[in-house]
N, C-alpha and C positions, 0 to 999 in steps of 0.2 A: 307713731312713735318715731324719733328721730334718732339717730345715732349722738355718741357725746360732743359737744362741742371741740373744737381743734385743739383747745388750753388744757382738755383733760384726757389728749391722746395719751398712753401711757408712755411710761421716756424708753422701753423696751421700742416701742412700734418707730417711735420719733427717728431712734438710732436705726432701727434695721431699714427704713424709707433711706435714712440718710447713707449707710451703709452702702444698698445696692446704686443711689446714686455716683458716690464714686468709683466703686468698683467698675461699673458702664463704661465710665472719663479716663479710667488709669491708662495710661499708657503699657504697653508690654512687657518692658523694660522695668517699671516701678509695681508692676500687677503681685509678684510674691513676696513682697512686703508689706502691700498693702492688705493679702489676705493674711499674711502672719498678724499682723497687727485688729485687724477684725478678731480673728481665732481666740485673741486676749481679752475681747469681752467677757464682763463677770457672768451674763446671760450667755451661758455656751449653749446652749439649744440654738436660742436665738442667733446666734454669733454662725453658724455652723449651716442653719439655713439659708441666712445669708449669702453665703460662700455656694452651697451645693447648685442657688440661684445661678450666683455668678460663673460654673463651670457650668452647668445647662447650656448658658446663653451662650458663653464663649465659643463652648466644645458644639454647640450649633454650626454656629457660624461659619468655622476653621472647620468641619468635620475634614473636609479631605483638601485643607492647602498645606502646603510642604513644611508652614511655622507649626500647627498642631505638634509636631512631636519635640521639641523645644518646647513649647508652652508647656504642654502636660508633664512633661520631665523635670518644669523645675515646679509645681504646682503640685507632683509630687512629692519633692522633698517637703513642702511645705504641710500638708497635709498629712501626713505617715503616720501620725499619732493619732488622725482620726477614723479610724475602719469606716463608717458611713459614708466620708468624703474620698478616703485611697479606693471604697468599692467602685463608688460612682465614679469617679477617674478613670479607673482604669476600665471599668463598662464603656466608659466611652471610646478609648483605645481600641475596642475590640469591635463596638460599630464600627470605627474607622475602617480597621481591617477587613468588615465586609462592605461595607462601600468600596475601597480599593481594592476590594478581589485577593487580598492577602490573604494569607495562612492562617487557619483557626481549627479550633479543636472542638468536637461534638459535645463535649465535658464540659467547655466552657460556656456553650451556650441554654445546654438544656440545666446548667448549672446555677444559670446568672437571675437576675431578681425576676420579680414580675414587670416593672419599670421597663425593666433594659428588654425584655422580652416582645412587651407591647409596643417600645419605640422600634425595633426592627421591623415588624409587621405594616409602622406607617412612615420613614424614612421614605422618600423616595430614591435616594443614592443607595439603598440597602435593595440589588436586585439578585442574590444571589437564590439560585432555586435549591441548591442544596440546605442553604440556612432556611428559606421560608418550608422546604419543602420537613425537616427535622421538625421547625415549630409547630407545622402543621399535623405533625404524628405526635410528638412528645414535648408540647408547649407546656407549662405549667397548669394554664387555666383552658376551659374553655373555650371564653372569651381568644385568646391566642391563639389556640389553635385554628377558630373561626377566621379571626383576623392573617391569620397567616394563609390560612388555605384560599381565602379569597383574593390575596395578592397575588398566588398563586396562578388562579385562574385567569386573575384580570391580568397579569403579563405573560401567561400563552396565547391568550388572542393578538395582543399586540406584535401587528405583524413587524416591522422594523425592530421592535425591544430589543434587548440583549437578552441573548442567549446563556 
């Protein structure tokens, strides 16, 4: 069985291909326009995942260059009205802050989703033993705790690692 022909892609899927293509291309400078203007898709699901793509990949990339908090700041105002998109935003804020060894709060992380919880465990700029060490007592799932307690182990043998 083959999947449908190209002609009978639906114009949801058409749009959100075409979507994450420019969102990729935008420049920084034109980036919260471009996702305001996405967000006014009559498809807000579609519209929405879209965008969560587009902070993924971004808030990838930048996790810890010095533009990250400009980006996310104006990416927030844009965003504000969607809690799914302001959570993950601002999850990503708070990986930053353990990649860069910044201030966080044990609330905020035994608090945050499953997503954000399992993305700490395989981060490799996420080396903090007190975050892994938390998730690996009071992780959500399982799964997290497991994954956490094992990065644990694997960067105390690492003899040069950070401490």
């Amino acid at each position: 069985m083959t999947g449908p022909a190209p002609d009978d892609e639906p114009p949801e899927h058409l749009r959100y291909a075409r979507y994450l293509e420019e969102l990729e291309a935008v420049a920084d400078s034109d980036a919260c326009a471009l996702v305001a203007a996405v967000l006014e898709d009559e498809d807000a699901l579609m519209a929405e995942s879209a965008v969560c793509r587009h902070l993924d990949r971004r808030a990838e990339r930048a996790l810890t260059d010095p533009a990250f908090t400009d980006w996310a700041r104006g990416m927030a105002a844009v965003v504000a009205d969607r809690p799914f998109l302001a959570r993950r935003l601002g999850e990503w804020g708070l990986l930053r802050a353990l990649a860069l060894d910044e201030p966080w709060a044990a609330e905020e992380l035994t608090g945050a989703s499953d997503w954000f919880q399992r993305t700490v465990t395989t981060t490799p700029a996420v080396t903090s033993r007190d975050a892994l060490g938390l998730l690996a007592a009071r992780g959500r799932t399982r799964r997290i705790r497991n994954a956490a307690s094992l990065r644990l182990r694997l960067r105390l043998r690492q003899p040069n690692g950070p401490r």
